[in-house]
C-alpha positions as CSV (number, residue, x, y, z in Angstrom):
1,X,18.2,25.0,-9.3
2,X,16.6,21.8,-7.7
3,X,16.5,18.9,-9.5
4,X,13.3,16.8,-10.2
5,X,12.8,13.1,-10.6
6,X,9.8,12.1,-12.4
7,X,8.0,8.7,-12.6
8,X,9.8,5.5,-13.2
9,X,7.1,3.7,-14.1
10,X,6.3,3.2,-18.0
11,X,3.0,5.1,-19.4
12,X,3.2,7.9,-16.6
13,X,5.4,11.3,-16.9
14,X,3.4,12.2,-13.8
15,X,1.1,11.8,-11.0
16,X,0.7,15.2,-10.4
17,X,1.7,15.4,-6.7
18,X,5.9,16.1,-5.7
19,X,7.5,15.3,-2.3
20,X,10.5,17.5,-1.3
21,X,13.8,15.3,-0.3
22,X,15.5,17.3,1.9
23,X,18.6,17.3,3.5
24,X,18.3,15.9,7.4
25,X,21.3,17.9,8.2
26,X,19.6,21.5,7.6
27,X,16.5,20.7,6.3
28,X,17.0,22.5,2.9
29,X,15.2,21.5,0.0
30,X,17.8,19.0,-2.2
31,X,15.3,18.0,-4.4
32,X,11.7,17.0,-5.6
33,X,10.1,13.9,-6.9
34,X,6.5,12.8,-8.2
35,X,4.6,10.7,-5.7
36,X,3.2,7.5,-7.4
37,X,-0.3,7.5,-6.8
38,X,-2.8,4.9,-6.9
39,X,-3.1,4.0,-10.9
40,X,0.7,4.4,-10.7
41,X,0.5,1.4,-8.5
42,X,-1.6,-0.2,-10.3
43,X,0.5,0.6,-13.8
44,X,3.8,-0.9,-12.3
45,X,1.6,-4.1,-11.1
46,X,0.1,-4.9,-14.4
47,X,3.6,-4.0,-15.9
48,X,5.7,-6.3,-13.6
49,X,2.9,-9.5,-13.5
50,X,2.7,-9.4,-17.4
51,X,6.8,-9.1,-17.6
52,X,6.6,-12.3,-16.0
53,X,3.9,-14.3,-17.6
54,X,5.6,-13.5,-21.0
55,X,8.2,-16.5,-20.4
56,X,9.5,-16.0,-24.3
57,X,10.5,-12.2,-23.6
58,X,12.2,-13.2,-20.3
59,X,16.3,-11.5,-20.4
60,X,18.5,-14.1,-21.3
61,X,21.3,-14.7,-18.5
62,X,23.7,-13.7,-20.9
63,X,22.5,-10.3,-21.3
64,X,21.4,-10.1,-18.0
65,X,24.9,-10.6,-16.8
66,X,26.3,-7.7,-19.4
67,X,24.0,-5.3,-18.1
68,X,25.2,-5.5,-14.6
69,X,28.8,-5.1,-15.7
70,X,27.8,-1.9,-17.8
71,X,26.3,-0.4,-14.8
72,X,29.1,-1.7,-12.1
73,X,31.1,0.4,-14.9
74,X,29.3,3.3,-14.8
75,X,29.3,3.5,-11.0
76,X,33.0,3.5,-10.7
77,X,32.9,6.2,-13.2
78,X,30.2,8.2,-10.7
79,X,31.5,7.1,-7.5
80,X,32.2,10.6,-6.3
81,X,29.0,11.9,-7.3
82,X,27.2,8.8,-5.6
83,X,28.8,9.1,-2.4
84,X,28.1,12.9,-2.4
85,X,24.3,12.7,-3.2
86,X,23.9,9.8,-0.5
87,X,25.7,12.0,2.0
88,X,23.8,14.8,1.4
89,X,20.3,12.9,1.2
90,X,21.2,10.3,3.9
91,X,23.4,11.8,6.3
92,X,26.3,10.0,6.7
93,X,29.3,11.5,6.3
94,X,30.9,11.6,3.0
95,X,34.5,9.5,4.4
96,X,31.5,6.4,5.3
97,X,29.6,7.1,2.1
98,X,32.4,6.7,-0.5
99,X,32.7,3.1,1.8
100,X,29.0,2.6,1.0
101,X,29.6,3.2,-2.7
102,X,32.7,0.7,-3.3
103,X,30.4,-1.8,-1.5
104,X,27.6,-1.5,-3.7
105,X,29.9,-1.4,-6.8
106,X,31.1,-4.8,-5.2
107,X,27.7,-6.0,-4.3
108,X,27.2,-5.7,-8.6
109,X,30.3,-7.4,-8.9
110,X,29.2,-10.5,-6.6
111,X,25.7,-10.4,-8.4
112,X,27.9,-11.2,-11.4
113,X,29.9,-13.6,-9.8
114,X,27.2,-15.9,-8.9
115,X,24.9,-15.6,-11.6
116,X,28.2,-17.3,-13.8
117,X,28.6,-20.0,-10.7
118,X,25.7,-21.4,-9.6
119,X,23.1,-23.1,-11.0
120,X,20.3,-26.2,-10.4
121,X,21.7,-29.4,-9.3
122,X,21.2,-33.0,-9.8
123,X,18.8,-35.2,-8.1
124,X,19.7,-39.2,-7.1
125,X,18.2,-41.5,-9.2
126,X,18.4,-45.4,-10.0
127,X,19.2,-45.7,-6.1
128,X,15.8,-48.0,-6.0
129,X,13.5,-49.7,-8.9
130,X,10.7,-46.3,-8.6
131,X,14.1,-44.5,-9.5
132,X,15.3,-46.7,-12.4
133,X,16.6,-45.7,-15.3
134,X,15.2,-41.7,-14.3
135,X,17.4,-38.7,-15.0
136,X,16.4,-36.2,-12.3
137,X,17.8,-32.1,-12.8
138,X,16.6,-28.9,-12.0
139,X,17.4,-25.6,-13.0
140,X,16.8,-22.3,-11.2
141,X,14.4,-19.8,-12.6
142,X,12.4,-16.4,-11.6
143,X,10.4,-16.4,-8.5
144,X,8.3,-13.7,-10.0
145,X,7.2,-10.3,-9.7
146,X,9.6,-8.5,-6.7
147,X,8.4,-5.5,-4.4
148,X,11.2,-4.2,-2.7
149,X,11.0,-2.1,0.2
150,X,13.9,0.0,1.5
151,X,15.1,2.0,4.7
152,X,17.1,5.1,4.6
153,X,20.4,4.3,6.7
154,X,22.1,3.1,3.4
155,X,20.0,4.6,0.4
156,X,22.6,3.3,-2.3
157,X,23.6,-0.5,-1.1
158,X,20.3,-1.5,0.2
159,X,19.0,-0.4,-3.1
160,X,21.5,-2.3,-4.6
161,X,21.1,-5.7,-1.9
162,X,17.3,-5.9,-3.0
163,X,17.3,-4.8,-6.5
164,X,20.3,-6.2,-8.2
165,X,19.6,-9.8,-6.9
166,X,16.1,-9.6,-8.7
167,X,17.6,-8.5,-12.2
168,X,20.2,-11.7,-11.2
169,X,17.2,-13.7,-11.0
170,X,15.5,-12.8,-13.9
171,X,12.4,-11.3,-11.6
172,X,10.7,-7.9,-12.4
173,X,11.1,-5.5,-9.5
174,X,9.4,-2.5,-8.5
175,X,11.1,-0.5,-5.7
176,X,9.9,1.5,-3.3
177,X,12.9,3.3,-1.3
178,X,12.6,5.7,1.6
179,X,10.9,8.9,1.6
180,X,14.2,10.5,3.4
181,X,16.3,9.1,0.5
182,X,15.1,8.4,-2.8
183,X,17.5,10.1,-5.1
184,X,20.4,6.9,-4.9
185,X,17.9,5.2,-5.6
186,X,16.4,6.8,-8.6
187,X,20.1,7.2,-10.2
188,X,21.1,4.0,-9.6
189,X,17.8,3.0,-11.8
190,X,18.6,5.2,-13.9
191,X,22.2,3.7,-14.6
192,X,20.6,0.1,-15.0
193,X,18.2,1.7,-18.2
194,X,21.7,3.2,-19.2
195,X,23.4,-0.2,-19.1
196,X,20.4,-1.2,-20.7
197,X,17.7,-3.0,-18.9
198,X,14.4,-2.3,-20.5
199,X,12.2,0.4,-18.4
200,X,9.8,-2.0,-17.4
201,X,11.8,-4.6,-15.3
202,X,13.2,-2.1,-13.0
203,X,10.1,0.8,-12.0
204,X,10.6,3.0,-8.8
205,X,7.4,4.0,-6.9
206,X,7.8,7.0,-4.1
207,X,4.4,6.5,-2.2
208,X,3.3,8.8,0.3
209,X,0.7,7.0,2.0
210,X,1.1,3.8,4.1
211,X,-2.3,2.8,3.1
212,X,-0.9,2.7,-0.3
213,X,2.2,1.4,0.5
214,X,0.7,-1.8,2.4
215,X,-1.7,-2.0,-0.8
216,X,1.0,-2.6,-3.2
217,X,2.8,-5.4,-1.0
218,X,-0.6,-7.3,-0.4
219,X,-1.8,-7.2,-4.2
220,X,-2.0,-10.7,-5.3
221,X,0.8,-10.1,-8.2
222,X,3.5,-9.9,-5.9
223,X,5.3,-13.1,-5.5
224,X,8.3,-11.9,-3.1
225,X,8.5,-9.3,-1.0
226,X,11.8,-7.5,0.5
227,X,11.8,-5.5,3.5
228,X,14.4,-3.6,5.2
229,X,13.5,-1.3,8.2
230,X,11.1,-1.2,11.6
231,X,10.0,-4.6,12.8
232,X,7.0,-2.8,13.2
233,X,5.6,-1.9,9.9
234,X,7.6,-5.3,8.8
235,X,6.2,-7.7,10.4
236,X,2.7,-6.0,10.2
237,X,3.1,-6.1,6.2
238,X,4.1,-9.9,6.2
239,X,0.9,-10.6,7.8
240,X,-0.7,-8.7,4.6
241,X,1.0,-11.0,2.0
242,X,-1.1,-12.7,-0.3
243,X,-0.7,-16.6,-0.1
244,X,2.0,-17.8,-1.6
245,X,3.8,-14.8,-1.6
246,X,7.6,-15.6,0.0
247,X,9.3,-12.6,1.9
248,X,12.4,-11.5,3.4
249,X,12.4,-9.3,6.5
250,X,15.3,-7.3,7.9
251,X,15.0,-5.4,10.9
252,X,16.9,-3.8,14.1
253,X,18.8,-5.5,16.5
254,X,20.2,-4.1,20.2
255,X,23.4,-6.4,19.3
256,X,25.2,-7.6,22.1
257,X,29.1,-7.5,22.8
258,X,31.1,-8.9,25.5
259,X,34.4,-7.8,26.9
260,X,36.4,-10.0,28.8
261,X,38.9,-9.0,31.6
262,X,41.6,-10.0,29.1
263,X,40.5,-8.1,26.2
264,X,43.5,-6.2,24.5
265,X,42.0,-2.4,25.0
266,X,44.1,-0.7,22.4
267,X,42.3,-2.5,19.7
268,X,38.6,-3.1,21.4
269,X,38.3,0.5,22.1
270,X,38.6,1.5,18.6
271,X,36.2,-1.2,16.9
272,X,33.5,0.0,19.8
273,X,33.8,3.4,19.2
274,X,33.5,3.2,15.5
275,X,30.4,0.4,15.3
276,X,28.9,2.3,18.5
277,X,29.0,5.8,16.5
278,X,28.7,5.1,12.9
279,X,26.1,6.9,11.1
280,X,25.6,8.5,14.2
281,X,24.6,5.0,15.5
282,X,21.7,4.5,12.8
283,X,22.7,1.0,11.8
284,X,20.6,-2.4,12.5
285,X,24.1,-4.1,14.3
286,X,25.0,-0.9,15.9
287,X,27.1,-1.4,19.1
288,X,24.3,-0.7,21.8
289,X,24.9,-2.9,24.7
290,X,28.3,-3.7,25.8
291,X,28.8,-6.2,28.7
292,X,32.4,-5.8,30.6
293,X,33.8,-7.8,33.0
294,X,34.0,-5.8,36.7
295,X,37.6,-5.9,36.7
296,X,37.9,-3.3,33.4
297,X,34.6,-1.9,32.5
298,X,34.8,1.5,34.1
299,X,38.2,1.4,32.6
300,X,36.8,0.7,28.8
301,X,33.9,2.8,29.4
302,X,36.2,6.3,30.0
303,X,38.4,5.2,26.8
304,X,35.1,5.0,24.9
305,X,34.2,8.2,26.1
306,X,37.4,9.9,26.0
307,X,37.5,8.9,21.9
308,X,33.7,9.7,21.7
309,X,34.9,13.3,22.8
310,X,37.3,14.1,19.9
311,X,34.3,12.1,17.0
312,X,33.9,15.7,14.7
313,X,30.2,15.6,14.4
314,X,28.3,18.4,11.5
315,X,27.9,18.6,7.9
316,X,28.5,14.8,6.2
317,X,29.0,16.3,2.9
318,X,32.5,18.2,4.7
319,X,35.4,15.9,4.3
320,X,36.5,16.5,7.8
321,X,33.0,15.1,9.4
322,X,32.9,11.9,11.1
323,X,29.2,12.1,12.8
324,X,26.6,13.4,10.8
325,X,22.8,14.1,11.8
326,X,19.9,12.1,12.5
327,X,17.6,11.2,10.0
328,X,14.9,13.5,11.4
329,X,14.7,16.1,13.9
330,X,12.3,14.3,15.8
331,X,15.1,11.6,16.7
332,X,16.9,13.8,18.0
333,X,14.0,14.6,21.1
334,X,13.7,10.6,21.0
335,X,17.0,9.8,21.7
336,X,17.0,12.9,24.5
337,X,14.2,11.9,26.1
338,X,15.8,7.8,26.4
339,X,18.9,9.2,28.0
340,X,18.2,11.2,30.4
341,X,15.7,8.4,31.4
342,X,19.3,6.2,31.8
343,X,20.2,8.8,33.9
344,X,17.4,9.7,35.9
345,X,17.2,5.8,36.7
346,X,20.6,5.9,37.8
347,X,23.1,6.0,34.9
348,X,26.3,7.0,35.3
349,X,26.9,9.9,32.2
350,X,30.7,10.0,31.0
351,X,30.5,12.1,28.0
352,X,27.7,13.7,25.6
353,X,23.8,12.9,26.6
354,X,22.4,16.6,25.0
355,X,21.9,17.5,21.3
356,X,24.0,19.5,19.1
357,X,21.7,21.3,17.1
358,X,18.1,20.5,16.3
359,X,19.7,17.6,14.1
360,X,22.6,16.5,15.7
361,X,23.4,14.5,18.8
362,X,26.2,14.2,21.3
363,X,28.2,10.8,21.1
364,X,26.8,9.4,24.5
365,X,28.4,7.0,27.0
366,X,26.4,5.7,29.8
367,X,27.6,3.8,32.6
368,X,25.6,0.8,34.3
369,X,21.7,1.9,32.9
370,X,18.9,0.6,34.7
371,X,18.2,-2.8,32.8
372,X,14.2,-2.1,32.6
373,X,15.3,1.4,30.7
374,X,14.8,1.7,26.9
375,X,18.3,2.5,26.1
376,X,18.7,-1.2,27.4
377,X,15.5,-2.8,26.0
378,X,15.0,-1.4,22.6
379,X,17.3,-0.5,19.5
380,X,18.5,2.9,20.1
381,X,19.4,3.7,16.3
382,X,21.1,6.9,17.4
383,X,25.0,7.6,18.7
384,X,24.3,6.0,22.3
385,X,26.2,3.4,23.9
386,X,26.0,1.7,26.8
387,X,28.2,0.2,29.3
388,X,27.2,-2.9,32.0
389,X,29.2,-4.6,34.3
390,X,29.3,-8.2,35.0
391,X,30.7,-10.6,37.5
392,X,30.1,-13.7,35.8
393,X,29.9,-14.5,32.0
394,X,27.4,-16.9,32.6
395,X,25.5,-13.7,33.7
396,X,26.6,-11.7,31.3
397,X,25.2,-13.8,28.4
398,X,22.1,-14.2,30.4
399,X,21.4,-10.4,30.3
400,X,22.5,-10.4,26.5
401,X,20.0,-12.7,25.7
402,X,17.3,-11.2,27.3
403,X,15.4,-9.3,24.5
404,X,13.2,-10.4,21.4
405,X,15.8,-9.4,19.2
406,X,18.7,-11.5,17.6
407,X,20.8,-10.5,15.0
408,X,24.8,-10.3,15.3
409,X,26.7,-10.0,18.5
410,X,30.6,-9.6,19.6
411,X,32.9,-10.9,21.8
412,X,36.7,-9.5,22.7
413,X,39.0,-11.9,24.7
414,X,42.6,-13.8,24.2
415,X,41.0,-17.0,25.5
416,X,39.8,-19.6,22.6
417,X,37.6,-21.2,24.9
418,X,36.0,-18.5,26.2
419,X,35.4,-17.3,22.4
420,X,33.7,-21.1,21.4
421,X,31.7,-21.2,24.9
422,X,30.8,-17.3,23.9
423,X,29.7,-18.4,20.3
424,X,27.9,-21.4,21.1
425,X,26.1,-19.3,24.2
426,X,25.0,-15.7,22.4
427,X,21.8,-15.7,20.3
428,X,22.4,-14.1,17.1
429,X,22.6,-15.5,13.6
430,X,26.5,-14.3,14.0
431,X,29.2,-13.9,16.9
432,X,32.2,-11.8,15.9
433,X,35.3,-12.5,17.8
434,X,37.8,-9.5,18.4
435,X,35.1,-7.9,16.1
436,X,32.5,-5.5,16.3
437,X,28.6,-6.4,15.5
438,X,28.6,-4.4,13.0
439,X,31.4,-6.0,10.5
440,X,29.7,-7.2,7.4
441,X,30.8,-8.3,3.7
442,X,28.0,-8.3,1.4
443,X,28.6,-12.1,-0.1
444,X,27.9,-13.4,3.5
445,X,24.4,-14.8,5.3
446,X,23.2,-11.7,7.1
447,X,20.2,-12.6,9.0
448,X,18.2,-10.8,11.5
449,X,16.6,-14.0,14.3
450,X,13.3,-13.6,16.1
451,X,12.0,-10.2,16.2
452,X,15.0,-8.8,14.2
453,X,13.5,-10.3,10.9
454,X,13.3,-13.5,9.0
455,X,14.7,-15.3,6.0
456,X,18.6,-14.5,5.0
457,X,20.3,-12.2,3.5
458,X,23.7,-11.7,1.3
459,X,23.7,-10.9,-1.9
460,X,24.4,-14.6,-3.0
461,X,21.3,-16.1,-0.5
462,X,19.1,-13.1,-1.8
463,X,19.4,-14.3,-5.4
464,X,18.3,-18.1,-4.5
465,X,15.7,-16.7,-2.0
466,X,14.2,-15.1,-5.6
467,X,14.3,-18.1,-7.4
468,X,12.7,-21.6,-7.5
469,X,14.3,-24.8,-8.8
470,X,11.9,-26.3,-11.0
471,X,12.8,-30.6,-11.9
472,X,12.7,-32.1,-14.6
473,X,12.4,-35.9,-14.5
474,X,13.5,-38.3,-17.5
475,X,12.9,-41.5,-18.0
476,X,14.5,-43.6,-20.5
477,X,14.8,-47.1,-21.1
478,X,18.8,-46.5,-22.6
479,X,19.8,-45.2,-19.0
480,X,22.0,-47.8,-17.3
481,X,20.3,-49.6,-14.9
C-alpha cells in the first residue's frame, strides 16, 4: 500500500489536494502527500512569526542541544531505511545514499558541536576616554523566522544543511523541499518531533505552485531565506525578499579542473571518473570541464572513458548499481539534445552520448567540444564530461575562467608551484589539489561565487549566517580605568 504524508503544519490534517512522489527511475507511484495550499501558507507564517516574537517561550540551548542528539540517535538507528527511501525517491544509488546518510547524521553531530563552542565575543573598551570604564559583550541570538528551500540531488543532507542550523539557532523554520523528493524530508521532521521539538518550530510545506512558492519567501515575516537549486528561480526569488530579509543562495557551478602533464594518472583518473559520474552527474561541483595539458589529454580522456564503460548504471535501490537515473525523463532528451550538439560542432565521442532507457543516460566522454557549445557553457547536471586540450596553463586557466559561474575547481600535478600559481589563478571559492571539485566535508565554507550563488555555506557558517550578535554596553564607574 502507498504511504501518505499529511500536513506538517499545526491546525491542518489537510488541504485537500495530494501530489504523487514517484520514483524517477520507473516512474511508479512511491507515495502521496497533501499540497499546502494558500491558508496553509498563511498558517505556518503566523505560526513561525509568533514563535519568534514570544522571546519567553524561546527553546533553551540546553534543550535545544538534547534534541539534536535524540534525533542524530534515531537516525543511526534508521540509517538503512533512510538511505533506502532517498534512493528510491532521489535516485542515487543506494552504495552513495548510505554516504549521504552518515553525512547528515554527522552534519547533526557538528550542529551539536558548535552550538556547545561558540558563542558572542567581547568588544575593546577603555582603549580611549569615550571607551572608559565600558564593558562591551555580545551574545548571539535567533535571526528569526527561516524559509528554507531545497533541491532534490540530496533530499536527506540538504534538508539537514538548512534545517538543523535553524533549530541550532533558536529560529523557527518552515521547509519547503523538492517536489521530486519530499519523503526524507518529511521523516527527518518527523524524527525531530520524536526527539522532541514542539510541532510548531519545524512545519514542512509541499507547494505546488511557484506563484505560491515565491509568495511565501516574499511575505514580510520571513527574516532569512535558504536556497538551494537553479540560479534561475534563486536569484529571481532574492529580488522578491522583503527588506531586511538576509538570504543564502546556492546554485550550479560548471567546475573547472586542470591536469598537468605530470599528473600521476592512476590516481586522477579515478577521482574524475567518480566526481564526473556521481549521481549520474546531478551535483552543483560536478566534474564538467576538464582542461589537460596536449602532451596527455587524449591519453586521460580514453582512461576516463574506458572506466566510464564498466560504471553499472539501473535501479539505485539494487546494491550492485553505481549510476542511477535522472531526476526526470525530460533530462534525459536535455542532455541528448547538448551532446550530440558537442558532436555535431565537432566533438570527438569516446564512449556513451545516447540514453539507456527513457530515464537513464550513458556515461559520456567528449573530446575537444566546441567552446561556444552548451556542454562547455552551462552546468550540464547529468553524466557528461568533457575533455579540452591546452598548450599553455596560462591558457588553460583563461578558458576556465570564462563563465559566470564560480564555485569549486581542481587541479592535478606533482609540482607545488604550479599548484599555488593554479590556486591563486582559478576563480572559485575553493581549489582542490590532487582532488576532485566535488570533495566536500560538511563543517567547511562551501560557497558558490558570482552566478553560482551568494553568502556561505557549512554547517558551522550557516548557523552564524541565522543569527545576530546583539551588544550589550556597561558602564560603571568600579571598572578600572
Amino acid at each position: 500500500m502507498v504511504k501518505h504524508y499529511t500536513l506538517m503544519v499545526p491546525g491542518f490534517d489537510s488541504s485537500g489536494e495530494k501530489l504523487e512522489v514517484t520514483a524517477p527511475f520507473d516512474s511508479q507511484v512511491i507515495a502521496t502527500c497533501d499540497l499546502a495550499n494558500e491558508a496553509v501558507i498563511e498558517q505556518a507564517l503566523q505560526t513561525a512569526a509568533k514563535l519568534f516574537q514570544d522571546k519567553l517561550e524561546y527553546i533553551p540551548l540546553r534543550e535545544r542541544l538534547k534534541i539534536l542528539e535524540r534525533a542524530a540517535a534515531i537516525m543511526q538507528e534508521e540509517d538503512e531505511d533512510l538511505a533506502f527511501s532517498a534512493a528510491q525517491e532521489g535516485g542515487k544509488p543506494l552504495i552513495d545514499s548510505r554516504v549521504e546518510v552518515a553525512r547528515a547524521i554527522d552534519g547533526m553531530k557538528i550542529c551539536i558541536e558548535t552550538m556547545r563552542t561558540e558563542a558572542g565575543t567581547v568588544v575593546p573598551m577603555g582603549v580611549n576616554d569615550a571607551s572608559a570604564r565600558k564593558l562591551a559583550v555580545t551574545r548571539r541570538e535567533p535571526i528569526g523566522v527561516v524559509v528554507a528551500v531545497s533541491a532534490f540531488n540530496h533530499p536527506l543532507n540538504l534538508i539537514v544543511h538548512q534545517v538543523a542550523p535553524a533549530i541550532a539557532a533558536g529560529c523557527p523554520v518552515i521547509v519547503k523541499p523538492a517536489k521530486k523528493t519530499p519523503l526524507s524530508c518529511f521523516r527527518f521532521v518527523q524524527i525531530l518531533r520524536e526527539a522532541g521539538l514542539p510541532d510548531a518550530w519545524c512545519q514542512v510545506v509541499v507547494i505546488g505552485s511557484s506563484d505560491l512558492s515565491t509568495r511565501l519567501v516574499a511575505d514580510e515575516r520571513v527574516d532569512f531565506f535558504s536556497f538551494i537549486g537553479s540560479a534561475r528561480i534563486g536569484w529571481m526569488l532574492r529580488s522578491k525578499l522583503t527588506p531586511g530579509a538576509r538570504c543564502a543562495l546556492e546554485h550550479g557551478g560548471v567546475a573547472p579542473v586542470i591536469v598537468a602533464e605530470d599528473a600521476d594518472m592512476s590516481t586522477t583518473v579515478p577521482k574524475l571518473v567518480k566526481a564526473g559520474f556521481y549521481h549520474a552527474g546531478q551535483v552543483c561541483v560536478s566534474v564538467q570541464r576538464i582542461y589537460a595539458h596536449e602532451h596527455i589529454a587524449v591519453e586521460l580522456a580514453e582512461k576516463i572513458a574506458e572506466v566510464a564503460k564498466t560504471q553499472k548504471i539501473g535501479d539505485p535501490i539494487s546494491a550492485d548499481t553505481e549510476i542511477g537515473p535522472l531526476i526526470d525523463p525530460a533530462e534525459v532528451n536535455r542532455i541528448d539534445e547538448w551532446v550530440k550538439e558537442a558532436i555535431a560542432g565537432g566533438a570527438e565521442l569516446l564512449c556513451g552520448g545516447k540514453p539507456v532507457s527513457e530515464t537513464c543516460y550513458e556515461c559520456t566522454v567528449l573530446l575537444n567540444p566546441p567552446e561556444n557549445a552548451r556542454v562547455s557553457t552551462h552546468e550540464l547536471f547529468g553524466p557528461v564530461v568533457c575533455v579540452y586540450t591546452y598548450q599553455d596553463v596560462d591558457e588553460a586557466v583563461e578558458r576556465a575562467n570564462r563563465l559566470p559561474f564560480s564555485f569549486q575547481a581542481a587541479v592535478f600535478t606533482k609540482d607545488i608551484d604550479l599548484a599555488m600559481k593554479l590556486f591563486a589563478s582559478l576563480n572559485g571559492s575553493a581549489v582542490m589539489v590532487n582532488e576532485h571539485t566535488a570533495f566536500r566535508v560538511d563543517w567547511m565554507p562551501f560557497a558558490g561565487l558570482k552566478q553560482s550563488g551568494y553568502g556561505t555555506g557549512g554547517i558551522p557558517h550557516t548557523i552564524r549566517d541565522m543569527q545576530v550578535e546583539k551588544m550589550l554596553v556597561i558602564h560603571s564607574d568600579e571598572l578600572p580605568d
